[in-house]
Biopython code that builds the backbone (N, CA, C, O; Angstrom):
import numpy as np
from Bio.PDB.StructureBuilder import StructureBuilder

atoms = [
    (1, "UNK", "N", (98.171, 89.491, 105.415)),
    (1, "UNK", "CA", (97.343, 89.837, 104.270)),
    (1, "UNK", "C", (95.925, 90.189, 104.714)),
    (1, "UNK", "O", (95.300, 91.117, 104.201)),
    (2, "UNK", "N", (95.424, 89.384, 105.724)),
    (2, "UNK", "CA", (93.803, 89.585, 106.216)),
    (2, "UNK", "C", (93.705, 91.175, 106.940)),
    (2, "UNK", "O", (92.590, 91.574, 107.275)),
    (3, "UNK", "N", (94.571, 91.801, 107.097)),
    (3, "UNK", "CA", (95.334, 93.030, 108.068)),
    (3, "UNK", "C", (95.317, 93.929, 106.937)),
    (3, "UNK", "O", (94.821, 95.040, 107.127)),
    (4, "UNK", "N", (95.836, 93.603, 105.628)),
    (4, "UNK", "CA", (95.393, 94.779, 104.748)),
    (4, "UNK", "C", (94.363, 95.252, 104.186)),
    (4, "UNK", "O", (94.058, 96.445, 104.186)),
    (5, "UNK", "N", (93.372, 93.811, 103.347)),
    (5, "UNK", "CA", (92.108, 93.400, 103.719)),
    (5, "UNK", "C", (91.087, 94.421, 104.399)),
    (5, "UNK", "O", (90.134, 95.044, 103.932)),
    (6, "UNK", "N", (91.589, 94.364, 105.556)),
    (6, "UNK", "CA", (90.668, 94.653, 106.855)),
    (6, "UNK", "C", (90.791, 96.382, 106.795)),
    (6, "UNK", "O", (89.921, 97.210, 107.063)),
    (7, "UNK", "N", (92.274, 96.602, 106.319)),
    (7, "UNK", "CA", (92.639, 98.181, 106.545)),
    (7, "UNK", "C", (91.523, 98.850, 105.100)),
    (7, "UNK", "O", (90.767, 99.821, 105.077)),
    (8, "UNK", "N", (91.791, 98.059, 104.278)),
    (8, "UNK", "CA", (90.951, 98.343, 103.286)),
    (8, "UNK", "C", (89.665, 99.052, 103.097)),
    (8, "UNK", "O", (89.200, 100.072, 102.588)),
    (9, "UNK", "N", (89.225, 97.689, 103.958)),
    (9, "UNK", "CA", (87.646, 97.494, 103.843)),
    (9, "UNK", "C", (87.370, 99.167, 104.634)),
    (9, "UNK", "O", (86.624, 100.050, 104.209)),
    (10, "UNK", "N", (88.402, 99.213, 106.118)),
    (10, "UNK", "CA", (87.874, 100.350, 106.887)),
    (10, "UNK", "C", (87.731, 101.079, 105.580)),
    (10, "UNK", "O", (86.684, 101.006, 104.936)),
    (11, "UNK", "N", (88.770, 101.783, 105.175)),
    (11, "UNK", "CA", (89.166, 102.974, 104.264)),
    (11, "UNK", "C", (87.922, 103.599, 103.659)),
    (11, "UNK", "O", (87.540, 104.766, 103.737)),
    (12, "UNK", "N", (87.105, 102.047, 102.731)),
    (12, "UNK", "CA", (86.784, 102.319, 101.667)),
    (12, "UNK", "C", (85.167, 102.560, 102.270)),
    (12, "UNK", "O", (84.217, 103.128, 101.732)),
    (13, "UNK", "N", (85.268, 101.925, 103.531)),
    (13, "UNK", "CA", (83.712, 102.374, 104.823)),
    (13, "UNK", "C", (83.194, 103.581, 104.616)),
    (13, "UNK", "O", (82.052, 103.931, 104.315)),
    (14, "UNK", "N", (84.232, 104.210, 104.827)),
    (14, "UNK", "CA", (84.364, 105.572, 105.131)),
    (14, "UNK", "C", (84.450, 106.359, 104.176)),
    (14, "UNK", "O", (83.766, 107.372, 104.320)),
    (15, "UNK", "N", (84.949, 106.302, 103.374)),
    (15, "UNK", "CA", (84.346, 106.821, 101.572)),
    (15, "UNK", "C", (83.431, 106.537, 101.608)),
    (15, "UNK", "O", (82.742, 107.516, 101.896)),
    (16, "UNK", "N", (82.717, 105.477, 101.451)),
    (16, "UNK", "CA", (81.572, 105.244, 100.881)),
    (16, "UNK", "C", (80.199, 105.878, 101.610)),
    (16, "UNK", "O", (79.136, 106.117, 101.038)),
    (17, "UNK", "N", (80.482, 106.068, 102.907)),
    (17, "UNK", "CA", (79.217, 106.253, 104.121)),
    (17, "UNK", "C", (79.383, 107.839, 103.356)),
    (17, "UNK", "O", (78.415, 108.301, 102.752)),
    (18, "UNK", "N", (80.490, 108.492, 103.431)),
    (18, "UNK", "CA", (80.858, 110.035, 103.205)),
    (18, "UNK", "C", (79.680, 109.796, 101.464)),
    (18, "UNK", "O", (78.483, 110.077, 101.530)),
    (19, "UNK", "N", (79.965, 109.560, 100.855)),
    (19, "UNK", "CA", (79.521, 109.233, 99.238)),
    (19, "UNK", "C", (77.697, 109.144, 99.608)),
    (19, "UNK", "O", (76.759, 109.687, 99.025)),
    (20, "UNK", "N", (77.714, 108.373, 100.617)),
    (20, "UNK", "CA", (76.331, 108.353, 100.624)),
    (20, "UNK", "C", (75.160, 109.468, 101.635)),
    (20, "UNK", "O", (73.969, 109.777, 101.605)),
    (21, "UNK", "N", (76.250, 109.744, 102.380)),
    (21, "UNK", "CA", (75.522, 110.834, 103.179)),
    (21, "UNK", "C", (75.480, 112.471, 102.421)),
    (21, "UNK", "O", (74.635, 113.365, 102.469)),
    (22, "UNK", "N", (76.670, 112.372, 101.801)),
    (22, "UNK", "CA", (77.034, 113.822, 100.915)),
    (22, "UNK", "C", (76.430, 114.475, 99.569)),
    (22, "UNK", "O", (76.159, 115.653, 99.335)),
    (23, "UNK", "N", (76.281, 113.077, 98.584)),
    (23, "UNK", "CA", (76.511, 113.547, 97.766)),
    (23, "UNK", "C", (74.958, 112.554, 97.071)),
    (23, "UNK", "O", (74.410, 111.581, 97.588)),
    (24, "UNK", "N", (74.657, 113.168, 95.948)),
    (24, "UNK", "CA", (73.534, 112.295, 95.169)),
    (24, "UNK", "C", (74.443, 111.834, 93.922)),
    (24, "UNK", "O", (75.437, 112.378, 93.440)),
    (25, "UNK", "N", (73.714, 110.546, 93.528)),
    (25, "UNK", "CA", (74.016, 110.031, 92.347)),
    (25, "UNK", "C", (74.212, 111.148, 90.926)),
    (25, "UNK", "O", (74.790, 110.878, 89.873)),
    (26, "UNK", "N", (73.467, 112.571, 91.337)),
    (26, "UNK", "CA", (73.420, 113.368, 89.966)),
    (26, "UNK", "C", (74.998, 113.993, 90.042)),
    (26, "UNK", "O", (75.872, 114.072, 89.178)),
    (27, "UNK", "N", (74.968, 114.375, 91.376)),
    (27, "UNK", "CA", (76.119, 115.305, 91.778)),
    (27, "UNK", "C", (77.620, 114.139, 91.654)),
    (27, "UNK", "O", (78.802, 114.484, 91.651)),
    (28, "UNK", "N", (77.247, 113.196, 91.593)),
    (28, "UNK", "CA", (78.899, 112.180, 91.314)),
    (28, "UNK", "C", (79.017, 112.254, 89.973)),
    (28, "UNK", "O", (80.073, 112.578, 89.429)),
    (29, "UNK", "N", (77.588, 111.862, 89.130)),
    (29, "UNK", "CA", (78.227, 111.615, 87.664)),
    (29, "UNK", "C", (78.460, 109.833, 87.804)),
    (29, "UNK", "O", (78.391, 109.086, 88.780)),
    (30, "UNK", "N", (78.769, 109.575, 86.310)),
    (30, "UNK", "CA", (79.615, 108.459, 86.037)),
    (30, "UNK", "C", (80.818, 108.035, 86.828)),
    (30, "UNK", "O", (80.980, 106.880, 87.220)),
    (31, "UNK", "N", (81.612, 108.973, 87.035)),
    (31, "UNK", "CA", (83.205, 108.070, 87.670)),
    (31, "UNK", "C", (82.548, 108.083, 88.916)),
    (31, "UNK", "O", (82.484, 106.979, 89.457)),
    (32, "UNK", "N", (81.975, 109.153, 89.600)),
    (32, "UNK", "CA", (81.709, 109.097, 91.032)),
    (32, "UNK", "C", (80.751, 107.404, 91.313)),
    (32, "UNK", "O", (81.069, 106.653, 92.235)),
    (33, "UNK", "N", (79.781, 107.134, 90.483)),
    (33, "UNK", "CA", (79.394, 105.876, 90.281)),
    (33, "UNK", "C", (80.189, 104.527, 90.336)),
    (33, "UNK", "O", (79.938, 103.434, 90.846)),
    (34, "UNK", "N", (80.941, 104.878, 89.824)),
    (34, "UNK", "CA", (81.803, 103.480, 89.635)),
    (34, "UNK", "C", (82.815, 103.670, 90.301)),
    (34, "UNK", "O", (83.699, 102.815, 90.251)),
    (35, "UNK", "N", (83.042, 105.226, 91.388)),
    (35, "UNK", "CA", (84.144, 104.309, 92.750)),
    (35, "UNK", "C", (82.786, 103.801, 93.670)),
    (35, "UNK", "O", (82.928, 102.770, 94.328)),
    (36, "UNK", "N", (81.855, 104.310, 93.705)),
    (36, "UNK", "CA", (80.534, 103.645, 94.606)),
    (36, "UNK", "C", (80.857, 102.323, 94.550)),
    (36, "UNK", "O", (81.090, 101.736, 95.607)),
    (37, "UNK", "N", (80.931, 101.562, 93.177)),
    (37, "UNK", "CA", (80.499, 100.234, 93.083)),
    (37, "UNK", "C", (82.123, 99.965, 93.503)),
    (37, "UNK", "O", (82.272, 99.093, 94.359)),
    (38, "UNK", "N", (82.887, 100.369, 93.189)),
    (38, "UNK", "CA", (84.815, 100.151, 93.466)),
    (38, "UNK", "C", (84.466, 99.973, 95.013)),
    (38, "UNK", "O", (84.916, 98.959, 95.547)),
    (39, "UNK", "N", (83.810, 100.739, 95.687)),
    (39, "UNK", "CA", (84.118, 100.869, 97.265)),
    (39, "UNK", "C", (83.109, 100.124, 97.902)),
    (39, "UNK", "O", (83.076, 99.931, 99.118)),
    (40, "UNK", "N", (82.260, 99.690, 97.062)),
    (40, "UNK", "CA", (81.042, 98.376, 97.899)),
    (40, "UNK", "C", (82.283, 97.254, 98.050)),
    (40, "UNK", "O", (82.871, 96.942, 99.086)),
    (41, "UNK", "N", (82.502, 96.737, 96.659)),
    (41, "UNK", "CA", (83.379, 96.004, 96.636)),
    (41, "UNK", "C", (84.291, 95.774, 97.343)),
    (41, "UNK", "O", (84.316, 94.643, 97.829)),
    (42, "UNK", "N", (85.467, 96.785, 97.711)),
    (42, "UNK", "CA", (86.470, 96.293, 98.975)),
    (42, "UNK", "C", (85.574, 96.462, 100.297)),
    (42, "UNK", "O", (85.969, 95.770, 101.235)),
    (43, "UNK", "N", (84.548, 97.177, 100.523)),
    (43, "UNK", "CA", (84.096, 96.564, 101.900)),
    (43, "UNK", "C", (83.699, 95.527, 101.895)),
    (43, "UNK", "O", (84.154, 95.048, 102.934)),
    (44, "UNK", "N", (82.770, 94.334, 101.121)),
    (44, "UNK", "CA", (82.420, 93.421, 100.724)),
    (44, "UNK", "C", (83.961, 92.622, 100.802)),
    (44, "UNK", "O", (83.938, 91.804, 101.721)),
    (45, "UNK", "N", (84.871, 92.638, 100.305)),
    (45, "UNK", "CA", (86.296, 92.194, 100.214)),
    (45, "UNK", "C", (86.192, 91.584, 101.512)),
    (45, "UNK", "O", (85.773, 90.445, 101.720)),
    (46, "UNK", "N", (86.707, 92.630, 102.607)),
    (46, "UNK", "CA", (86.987, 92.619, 103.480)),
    (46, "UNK", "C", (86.318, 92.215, 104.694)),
    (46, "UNK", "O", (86.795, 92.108, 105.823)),
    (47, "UNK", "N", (85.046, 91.990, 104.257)),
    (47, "UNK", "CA", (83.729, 90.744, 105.218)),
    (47, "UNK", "C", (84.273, 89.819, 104.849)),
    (47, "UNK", "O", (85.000, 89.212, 105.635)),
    (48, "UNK", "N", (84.085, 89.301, 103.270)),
    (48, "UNK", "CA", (84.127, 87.995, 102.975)),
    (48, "UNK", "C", (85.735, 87.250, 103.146)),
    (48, "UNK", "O", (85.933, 86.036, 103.106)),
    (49, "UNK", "N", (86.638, 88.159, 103.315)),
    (49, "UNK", "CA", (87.756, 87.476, 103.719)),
    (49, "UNK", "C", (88.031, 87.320, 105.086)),
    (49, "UNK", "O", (89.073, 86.718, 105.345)),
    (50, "UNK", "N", (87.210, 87.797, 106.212)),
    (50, "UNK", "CA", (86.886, 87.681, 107.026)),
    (50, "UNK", "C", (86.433, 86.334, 107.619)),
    (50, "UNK", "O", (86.908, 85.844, 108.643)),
    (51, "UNK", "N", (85.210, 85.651, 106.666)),
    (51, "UNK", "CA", (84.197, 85.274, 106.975)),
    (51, "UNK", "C", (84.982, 84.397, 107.034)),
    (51, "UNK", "O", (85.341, 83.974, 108.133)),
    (52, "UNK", "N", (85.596, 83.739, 105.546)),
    (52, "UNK", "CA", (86.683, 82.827, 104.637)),
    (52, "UNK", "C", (87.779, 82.755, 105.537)),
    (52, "UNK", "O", (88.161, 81.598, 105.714)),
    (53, "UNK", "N", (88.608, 83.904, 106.361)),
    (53, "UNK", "CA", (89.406, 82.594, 107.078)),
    (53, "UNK", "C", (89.218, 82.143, 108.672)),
    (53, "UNK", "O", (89.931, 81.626, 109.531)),
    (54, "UNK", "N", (87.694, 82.692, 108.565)),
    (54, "UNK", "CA", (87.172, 81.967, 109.933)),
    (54, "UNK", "C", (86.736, 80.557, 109.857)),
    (54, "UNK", "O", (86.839, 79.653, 110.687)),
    (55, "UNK", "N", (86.165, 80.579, 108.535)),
    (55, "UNK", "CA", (85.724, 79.057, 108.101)),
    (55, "UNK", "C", (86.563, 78.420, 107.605)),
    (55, "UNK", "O", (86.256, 77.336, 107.109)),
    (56, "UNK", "N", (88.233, 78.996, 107.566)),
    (56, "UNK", "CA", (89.145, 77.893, 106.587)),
    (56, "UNK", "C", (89.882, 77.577, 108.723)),
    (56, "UNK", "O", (90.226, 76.423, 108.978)),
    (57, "UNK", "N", (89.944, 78.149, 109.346)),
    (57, "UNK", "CA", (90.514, 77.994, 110.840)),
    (57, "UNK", "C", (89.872, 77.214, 111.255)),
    (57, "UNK", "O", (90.418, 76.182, 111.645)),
    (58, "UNK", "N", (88.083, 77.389, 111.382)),
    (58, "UNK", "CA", (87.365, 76.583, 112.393)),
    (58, "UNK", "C", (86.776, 74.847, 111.729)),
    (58, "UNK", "O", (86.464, 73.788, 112.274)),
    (59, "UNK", "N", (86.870, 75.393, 110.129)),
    (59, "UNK", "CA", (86.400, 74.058, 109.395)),
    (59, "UNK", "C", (87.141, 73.560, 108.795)),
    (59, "UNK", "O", (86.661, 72.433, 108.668)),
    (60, "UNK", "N", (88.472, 73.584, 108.044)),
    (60, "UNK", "CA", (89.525, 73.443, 107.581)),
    (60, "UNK", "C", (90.485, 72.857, 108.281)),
    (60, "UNK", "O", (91.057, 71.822, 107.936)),
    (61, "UNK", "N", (90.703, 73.497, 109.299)),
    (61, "UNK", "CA", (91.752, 73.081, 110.432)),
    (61, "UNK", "C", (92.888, 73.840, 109.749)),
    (61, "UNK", "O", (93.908, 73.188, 109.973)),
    (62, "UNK", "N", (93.175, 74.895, 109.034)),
    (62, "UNK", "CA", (93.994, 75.163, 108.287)),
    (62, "UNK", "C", (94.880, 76.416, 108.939)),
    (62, "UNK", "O", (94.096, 77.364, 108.989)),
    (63, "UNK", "N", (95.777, 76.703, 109.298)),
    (63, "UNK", "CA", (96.384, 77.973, 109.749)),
    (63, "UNK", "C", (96.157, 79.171, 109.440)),
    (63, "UNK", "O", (95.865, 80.117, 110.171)),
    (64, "UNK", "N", (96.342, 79.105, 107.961)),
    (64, "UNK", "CA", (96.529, 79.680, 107.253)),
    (64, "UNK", "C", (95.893, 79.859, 105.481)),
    (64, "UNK", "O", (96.178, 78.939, 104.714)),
    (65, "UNK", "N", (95.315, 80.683, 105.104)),
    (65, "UNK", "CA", (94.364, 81.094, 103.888)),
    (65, "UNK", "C", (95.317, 80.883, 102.838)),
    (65, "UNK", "O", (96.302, 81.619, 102.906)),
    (66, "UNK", "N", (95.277, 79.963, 101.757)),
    (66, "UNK", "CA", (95.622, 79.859, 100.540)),
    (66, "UNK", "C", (95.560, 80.404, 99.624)),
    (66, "UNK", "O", (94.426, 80.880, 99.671)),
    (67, "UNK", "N", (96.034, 80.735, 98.664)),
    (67, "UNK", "CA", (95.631, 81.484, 97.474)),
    (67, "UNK", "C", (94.482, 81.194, 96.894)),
    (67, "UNK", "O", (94.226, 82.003, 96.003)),
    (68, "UNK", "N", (93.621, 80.308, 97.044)),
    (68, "UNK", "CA", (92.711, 79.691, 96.398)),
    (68, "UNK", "C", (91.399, 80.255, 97.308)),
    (68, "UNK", "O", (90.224, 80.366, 96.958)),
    (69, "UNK", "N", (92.133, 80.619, 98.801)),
    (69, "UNK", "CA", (91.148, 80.928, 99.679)),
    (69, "UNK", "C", (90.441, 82.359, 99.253)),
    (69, "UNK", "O", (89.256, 82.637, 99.067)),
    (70, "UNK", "N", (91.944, 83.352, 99.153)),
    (70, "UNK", "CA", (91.894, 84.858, 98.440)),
    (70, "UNK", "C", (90.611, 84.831, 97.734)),
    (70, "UNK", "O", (89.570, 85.466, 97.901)),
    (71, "UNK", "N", (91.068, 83.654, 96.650)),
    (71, "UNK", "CA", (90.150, 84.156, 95.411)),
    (71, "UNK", "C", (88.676, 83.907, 95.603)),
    (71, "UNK", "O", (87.758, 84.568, 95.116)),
    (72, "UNK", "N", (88.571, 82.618, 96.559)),
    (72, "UNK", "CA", (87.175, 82.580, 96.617)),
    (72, "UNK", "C", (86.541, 83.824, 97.570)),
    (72, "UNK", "O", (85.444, 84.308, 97.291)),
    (73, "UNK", "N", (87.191, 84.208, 98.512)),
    (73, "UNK", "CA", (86.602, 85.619, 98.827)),
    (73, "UNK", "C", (86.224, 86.916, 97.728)),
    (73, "UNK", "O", (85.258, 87.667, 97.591)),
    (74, "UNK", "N", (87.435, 86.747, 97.095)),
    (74, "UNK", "CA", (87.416, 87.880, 96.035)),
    (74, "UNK", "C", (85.888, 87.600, 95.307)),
    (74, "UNK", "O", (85.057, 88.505, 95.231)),
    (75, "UNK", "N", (85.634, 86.219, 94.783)),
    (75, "UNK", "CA", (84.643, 85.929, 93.926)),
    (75, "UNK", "C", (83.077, 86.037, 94.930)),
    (75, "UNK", "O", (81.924, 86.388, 94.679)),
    (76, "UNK", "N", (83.764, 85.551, 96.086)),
    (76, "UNK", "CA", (82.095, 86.134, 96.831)),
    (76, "UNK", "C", (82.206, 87.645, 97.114)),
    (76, "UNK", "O", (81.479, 88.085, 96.224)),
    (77, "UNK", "N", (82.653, 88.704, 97.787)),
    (77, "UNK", "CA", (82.536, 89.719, 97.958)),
    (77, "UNK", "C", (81.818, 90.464, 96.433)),
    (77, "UNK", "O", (80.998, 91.375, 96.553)),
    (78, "UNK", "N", (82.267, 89.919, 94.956)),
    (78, "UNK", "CA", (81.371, 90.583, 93.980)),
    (78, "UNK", "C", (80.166, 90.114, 94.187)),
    (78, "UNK", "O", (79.512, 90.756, 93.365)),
    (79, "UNK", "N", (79.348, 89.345, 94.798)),
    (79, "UNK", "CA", (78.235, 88.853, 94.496)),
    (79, "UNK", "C", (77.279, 90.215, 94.943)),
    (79, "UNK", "O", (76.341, 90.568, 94.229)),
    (80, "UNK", "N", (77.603, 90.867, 96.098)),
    (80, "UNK", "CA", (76.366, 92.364, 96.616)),
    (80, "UNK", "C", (76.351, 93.348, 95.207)),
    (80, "UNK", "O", (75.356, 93.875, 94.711)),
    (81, "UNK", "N", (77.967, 93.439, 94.650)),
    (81, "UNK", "CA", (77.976, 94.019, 93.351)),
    (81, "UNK", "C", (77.203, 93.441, 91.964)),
    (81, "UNK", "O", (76.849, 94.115, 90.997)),
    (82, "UNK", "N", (77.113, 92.574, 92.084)),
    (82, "UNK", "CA", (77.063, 91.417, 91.043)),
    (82, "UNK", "C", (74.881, 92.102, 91.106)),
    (82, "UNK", "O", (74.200, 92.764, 90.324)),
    (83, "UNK", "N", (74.639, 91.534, 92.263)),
    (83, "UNK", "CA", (73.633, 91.919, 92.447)),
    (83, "UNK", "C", (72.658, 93.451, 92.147)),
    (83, "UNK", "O", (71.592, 93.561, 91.541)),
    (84, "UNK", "N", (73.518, 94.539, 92.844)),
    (84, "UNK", "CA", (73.261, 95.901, 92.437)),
    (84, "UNK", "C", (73.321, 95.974, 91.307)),
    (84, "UNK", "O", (72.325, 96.619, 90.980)),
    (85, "UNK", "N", (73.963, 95.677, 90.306)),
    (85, "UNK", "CA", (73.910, 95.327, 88.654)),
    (85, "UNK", "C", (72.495, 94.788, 88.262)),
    (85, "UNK", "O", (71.861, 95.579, 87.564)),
    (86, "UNK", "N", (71.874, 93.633, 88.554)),
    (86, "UNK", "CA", (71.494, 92.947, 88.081)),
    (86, "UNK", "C", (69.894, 93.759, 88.264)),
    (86, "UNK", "O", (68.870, 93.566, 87.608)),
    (87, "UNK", "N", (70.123, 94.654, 89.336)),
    (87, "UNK", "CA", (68.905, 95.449, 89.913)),
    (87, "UNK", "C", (68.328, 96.769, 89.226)),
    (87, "UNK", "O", (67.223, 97.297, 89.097)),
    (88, "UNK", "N", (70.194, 97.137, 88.699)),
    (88, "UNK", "CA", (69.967, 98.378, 87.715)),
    (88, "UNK", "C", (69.804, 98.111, 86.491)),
    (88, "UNK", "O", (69.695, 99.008, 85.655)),
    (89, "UNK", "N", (69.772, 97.165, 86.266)),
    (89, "UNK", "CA", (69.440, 96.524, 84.997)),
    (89, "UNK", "C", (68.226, 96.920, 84.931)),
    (89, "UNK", "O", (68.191, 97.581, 83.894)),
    (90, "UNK", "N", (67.073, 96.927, 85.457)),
    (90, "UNK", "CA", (65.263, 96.969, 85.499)),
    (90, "UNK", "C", (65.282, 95.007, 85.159)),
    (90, "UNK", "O", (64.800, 94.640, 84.087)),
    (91, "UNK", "N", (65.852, 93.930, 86.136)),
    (91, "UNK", "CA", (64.939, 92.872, 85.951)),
    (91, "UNK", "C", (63.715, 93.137, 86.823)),
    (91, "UNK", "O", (63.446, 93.984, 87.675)),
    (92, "UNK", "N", (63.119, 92.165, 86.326)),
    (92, "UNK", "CA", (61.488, 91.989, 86.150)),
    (92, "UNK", "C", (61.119, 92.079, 87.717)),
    (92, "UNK", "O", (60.187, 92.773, 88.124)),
    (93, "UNK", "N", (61.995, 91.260, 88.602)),
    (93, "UNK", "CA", (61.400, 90.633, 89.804)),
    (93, "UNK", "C", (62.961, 90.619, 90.823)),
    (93, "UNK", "O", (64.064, 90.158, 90.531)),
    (94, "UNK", "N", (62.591, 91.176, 91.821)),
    (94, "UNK", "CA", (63.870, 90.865, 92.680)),
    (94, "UNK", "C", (64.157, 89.369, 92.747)),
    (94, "UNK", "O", (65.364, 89.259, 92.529)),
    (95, "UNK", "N", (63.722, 88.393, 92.908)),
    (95, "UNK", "CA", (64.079, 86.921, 92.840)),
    (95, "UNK", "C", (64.674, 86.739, 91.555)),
    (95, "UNK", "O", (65.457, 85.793, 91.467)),
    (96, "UNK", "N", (64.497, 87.352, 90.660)),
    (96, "UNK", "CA", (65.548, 87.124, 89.489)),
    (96, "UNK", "C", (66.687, 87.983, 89.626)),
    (96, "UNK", "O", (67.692, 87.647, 88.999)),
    (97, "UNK", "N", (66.721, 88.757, 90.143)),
    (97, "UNK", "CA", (67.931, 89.302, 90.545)),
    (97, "UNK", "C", (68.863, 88.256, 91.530)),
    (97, "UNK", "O", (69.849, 87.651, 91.111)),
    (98, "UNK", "N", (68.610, 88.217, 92.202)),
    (98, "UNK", "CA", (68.622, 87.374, 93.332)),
    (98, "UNK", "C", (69.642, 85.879, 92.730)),
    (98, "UNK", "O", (70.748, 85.491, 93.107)),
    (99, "UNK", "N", (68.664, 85.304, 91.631)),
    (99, "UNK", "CA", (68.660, 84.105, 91.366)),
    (99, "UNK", "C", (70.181, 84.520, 90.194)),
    (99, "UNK", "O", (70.898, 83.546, 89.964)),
    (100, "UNK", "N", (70.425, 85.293, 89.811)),
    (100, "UNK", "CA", (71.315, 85.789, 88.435)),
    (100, "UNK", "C", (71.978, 86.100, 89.011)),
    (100, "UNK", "O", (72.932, 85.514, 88.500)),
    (101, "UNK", "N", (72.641, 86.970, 90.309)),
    (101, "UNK", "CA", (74.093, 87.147, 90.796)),
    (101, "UNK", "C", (74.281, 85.950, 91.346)),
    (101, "UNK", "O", (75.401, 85.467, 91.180)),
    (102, "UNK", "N", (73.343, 85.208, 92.081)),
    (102, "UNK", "CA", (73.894, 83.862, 92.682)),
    (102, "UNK", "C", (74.442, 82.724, 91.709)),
    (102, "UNK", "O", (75.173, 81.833, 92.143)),
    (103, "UNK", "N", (74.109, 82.785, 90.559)),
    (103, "UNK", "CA", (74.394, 81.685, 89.233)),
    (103, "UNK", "C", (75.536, 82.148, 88.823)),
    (103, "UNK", "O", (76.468, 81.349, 88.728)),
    (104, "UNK", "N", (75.783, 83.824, 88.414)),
    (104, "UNK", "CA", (77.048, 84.252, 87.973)),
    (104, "UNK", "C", (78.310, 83.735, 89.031)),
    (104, "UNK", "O", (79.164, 82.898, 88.739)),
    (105, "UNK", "N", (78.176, 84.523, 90.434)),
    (105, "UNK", "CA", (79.121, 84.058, 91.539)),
    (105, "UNK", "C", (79.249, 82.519, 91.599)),
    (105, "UNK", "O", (80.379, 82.048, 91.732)),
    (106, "UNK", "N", (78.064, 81.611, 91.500)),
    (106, "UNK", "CA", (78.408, 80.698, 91.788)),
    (106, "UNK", "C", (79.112, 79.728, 89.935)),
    (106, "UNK", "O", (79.438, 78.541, 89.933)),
    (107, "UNK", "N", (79.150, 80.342, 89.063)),
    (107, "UNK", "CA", (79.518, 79.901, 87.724)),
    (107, "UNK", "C", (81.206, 80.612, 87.587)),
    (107, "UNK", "O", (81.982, 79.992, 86.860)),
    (108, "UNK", "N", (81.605, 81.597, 88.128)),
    (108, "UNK", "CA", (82.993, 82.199, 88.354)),
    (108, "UNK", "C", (83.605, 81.415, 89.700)),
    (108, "UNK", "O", (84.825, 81.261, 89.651)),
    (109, "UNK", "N", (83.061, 80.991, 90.674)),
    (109, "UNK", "CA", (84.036, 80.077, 91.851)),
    (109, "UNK", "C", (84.067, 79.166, 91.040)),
    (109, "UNK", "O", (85.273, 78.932, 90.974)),
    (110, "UNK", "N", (83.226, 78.007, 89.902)),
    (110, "UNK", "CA", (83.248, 76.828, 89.338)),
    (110, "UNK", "C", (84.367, 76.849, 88.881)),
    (110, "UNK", "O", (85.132, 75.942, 89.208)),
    (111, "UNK", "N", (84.852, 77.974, 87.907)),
    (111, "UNK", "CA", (85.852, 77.949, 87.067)),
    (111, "UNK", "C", (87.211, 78.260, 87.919)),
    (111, "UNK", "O", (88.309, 77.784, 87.630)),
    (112, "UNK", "N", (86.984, 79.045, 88.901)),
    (112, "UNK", "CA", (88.092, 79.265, 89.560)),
    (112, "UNK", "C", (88.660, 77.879, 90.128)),
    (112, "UNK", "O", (89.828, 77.525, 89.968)),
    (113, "UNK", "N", (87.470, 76.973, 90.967)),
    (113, "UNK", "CA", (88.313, 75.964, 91.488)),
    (113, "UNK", "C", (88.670, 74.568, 90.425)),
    (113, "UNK", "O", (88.925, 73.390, 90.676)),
    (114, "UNK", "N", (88.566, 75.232, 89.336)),
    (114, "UNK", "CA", (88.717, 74.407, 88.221)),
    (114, "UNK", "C", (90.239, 74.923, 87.683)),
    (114, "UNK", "O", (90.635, 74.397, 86.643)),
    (115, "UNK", "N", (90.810, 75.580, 88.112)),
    (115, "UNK", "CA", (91.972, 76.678, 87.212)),
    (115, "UNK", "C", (93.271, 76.477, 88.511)),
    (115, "UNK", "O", (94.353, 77.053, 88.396)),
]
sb = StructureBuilder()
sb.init_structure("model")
sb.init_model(0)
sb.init_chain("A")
sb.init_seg("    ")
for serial, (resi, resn, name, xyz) in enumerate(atoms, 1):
    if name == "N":
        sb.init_residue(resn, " ", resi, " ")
    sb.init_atom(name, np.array(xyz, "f"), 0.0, 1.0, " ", f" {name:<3s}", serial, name[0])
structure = sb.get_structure()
C-alpha cells in the first residue's frame, strides 16, 4: 500500500510542478484550481505516509501500518491544504492561519481516533 502511496505522490509531483511552471491561476480557471489543491494533497499523502510508517516501525515496533495508521496520514497530509485555505481566505495574520489548520487537523484526528 505505502508503494502506491509513493507511486502517487510521484504522479501527482509532476502534474503539479508542470501546473506550476506552465500555466497561471487565470489560464486554469476553477477546475484547473481544484486539481492544484487535489494534487498538493496526494503529494502531501505520500510524505505523510511516509513519515507515519517510519514512526509506526521505529516507535511502534509495529511491522506493519494499520488502518488507523492510513487515516492518520490521510488527516495530516490535509493540514498544507487545510492551510492554503485558510490563507485564501484573507485571515488577518499568518499565525492565525497557522493556528486554524492546526486546530481543524488536530480536531478531525480527535474524532478519528475516537471512531
Amino acid at each position: 500500500m505505502n508503494r502506491v502511496f509513493l507511486f502517487m505522490a510521484i504522479v501527482a509531483a509532476v502534474i503539479l510542478s508542470a501546473m506550476l511552471f506552465f500555466t497561471t491561476p487565470a489560464e486554469l480557471g476553477p477546475l484547473g484550481i481544484f486539481v492544484f489543491f487535489v494534487m498538493t494533497y496526494l503529494v502531501m499523502l505520500g510524505v505523510t505516509t511516509l513519515i507515519v510508517g517510519i514512526f509506526v516501525k521505529l516507535i511502534l515496533k509495529k511491522k506493519s501500518m494499520g488502518w488507523k495508521d492510513y487515516a492518520d496520514a490521510a488527516v495530516l497530509a490535509f493540514w498544507p491544504v487545510m492551510l492554503l485555505i485558510f490563507i485564501s481566505l484573507g485571515t488577518a495574520n499568518l499565525w492565525f492561519s497557522l493556528i486554524g489548520a492546526t486546530i481543524s487537523v488536530a480536531l478531525i484526528l480527535f474524532l478519528i481516533r475516537k471512531v
